[in-house]
C-alpha positions in Angstrom: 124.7 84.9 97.5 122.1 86.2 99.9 121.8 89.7 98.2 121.5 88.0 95.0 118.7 85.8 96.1 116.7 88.4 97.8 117.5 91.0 94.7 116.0 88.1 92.7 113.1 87.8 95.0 112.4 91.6 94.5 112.3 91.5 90.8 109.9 88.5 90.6 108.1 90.5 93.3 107.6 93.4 91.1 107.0 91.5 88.2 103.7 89.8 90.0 102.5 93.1 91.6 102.9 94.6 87.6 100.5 91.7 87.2 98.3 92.1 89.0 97.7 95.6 89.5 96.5 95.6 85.5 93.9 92.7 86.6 95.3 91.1 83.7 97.6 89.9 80.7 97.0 92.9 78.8 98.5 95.4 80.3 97.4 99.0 80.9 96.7 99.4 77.2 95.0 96.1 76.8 97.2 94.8 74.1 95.0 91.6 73.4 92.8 90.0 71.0 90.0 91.1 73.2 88.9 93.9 75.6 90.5 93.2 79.1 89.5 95.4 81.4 91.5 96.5 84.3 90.7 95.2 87.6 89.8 99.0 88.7 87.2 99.1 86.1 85.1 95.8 86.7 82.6 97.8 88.7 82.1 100.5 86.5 81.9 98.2 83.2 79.0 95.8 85.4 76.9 98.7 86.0 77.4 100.7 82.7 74.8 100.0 79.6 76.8 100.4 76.2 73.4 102.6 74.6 73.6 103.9 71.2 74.7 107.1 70.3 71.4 108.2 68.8 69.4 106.9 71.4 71.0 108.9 74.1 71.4 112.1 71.8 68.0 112.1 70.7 66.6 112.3 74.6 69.7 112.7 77.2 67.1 113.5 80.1 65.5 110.2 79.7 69.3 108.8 80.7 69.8 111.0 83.9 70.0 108.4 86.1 71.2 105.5 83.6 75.1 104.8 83.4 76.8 104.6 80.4 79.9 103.6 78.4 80.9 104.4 75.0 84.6 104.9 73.4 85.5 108.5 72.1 88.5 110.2 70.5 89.1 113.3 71.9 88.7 116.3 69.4 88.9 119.2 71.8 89.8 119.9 75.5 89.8 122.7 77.8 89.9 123.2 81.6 86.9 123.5 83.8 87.3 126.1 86.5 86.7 123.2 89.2 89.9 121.4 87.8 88.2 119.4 85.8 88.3 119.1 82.1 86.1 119.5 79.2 86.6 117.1 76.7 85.2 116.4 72.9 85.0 113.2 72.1 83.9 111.7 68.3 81.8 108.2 69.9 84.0 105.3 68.4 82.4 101.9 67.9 84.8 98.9 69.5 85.4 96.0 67.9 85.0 93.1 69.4 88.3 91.2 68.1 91.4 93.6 68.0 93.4 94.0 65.0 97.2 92.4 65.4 100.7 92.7 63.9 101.5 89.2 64.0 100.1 85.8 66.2 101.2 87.2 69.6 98.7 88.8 71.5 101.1 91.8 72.6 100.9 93.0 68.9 97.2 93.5 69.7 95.6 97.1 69.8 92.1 97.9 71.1 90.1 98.4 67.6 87.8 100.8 67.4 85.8 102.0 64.3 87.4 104.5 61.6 84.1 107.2 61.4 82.8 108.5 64.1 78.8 107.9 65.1 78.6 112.0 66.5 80.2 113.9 69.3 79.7 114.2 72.9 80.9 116.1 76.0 82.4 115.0 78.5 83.3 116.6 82.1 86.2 114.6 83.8 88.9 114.9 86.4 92.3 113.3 85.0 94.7 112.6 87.4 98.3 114.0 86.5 100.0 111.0 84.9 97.2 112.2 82.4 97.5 115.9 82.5 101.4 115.6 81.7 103.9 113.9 79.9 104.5 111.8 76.8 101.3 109.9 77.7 98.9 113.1 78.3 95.1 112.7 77.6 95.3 115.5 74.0 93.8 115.5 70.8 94.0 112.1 69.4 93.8 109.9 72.3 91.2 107.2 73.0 89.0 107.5 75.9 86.4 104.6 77.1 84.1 106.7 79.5 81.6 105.6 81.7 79.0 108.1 83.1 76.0 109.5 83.8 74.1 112.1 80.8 73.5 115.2 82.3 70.3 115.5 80.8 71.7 118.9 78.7 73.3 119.5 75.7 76.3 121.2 74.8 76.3 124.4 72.7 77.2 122.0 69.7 73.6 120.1 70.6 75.2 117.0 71.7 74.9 114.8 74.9 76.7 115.9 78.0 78.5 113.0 80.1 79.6 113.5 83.9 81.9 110.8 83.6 82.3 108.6 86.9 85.8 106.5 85.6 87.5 106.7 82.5 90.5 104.4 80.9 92.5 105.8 78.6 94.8 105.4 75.3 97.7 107.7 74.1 97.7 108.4 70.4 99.4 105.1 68.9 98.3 102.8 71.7 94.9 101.8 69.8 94.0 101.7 65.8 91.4 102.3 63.8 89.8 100.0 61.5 91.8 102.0 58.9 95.0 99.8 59.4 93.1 96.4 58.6 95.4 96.3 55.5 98.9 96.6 57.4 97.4 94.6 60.7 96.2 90.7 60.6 92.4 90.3 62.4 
């Protein structure tokens, strides 16, 4: 009787510490109607302007000391000799309400546009949950940066970002407003 109570104890334990180590409802993915940000990323998202693409592309210098946010899908990665990466990233707008599967919020997938607004660079370290494994940072996966332009382009002319914090979204963990016809709004 008393092993079963405390094993029973445990798992709700667990279960509240899942909770509340995602800082909300969501889930590491955020798989809700809205963007939920995780509790680690309440600092960065306060401080962080969400500027246009253009506007930083145009002038990156004028944005050295200005931090940043903006969703990408990476196109290209390599490794930095620091142990960093480089990334590519195609800027993806977000969409403020997430396309669903059905009524429940857990068929929700952060939404972000289908065309790209232009490309960027990003220099990042990704810790090894990211590096390896089913759920890797590759090709195809959704990043939301935040970050500081460097003031430089990269040898493709676009911005680059020394990105600060990043949260991250495996290919098939986030749409595209592609799928509006098989997903509800």
């Amino acid at each position: 009787m008393f092993a079963q109570q405390l094993h029973r104890a445990s798992v709700i334990a667990a279960l509240v510490a899942g909770f509340v180590g995602t800082g909300c409802g969501a889930g590491k993915y955020g798989f809700a109607r809205t963007y939920e940000p995780l509790l680690s990323e309440k600092g960065p998202l306060e401080k962080a302007q969400d500027l246009p693409y253009e506007q930083v592309r145009r002038a990156p210098y004028d944005y050295k000391q200005t931090e940043i946010t903006w969703f990408g899908v990476v196109t290209k990665m390599s490794d930095l000799p620091d142990g960093r990466v480089h990334l590519r990233l195609a800027v993806r707008a977000h969409q403020a309400r997430h396309l669903c599967r059905d009524e429940y919020s857990d068929s929700c997938r952060v939404t972000v546009s289908e065309s790209s607004a232009g490309e960027f660079s990003a220099r990042l370290s990704l810790p090894k949950a990211e590096r390896e494994g089913p759920e890797r940072v590759s090709p195809g996966s959704l990043l939301k940066i935040y970050g500081i332009p460097t003031g430089d382009y990269d040898e493709r002319g676009d911005p680059v970002i020394e990105v600060s914090y990043h949260r991250h979204w495996p290919r098939g963990f986030y749409v595209t407003t592609a799928q509006r016809g098989a997903m509800k709004r």
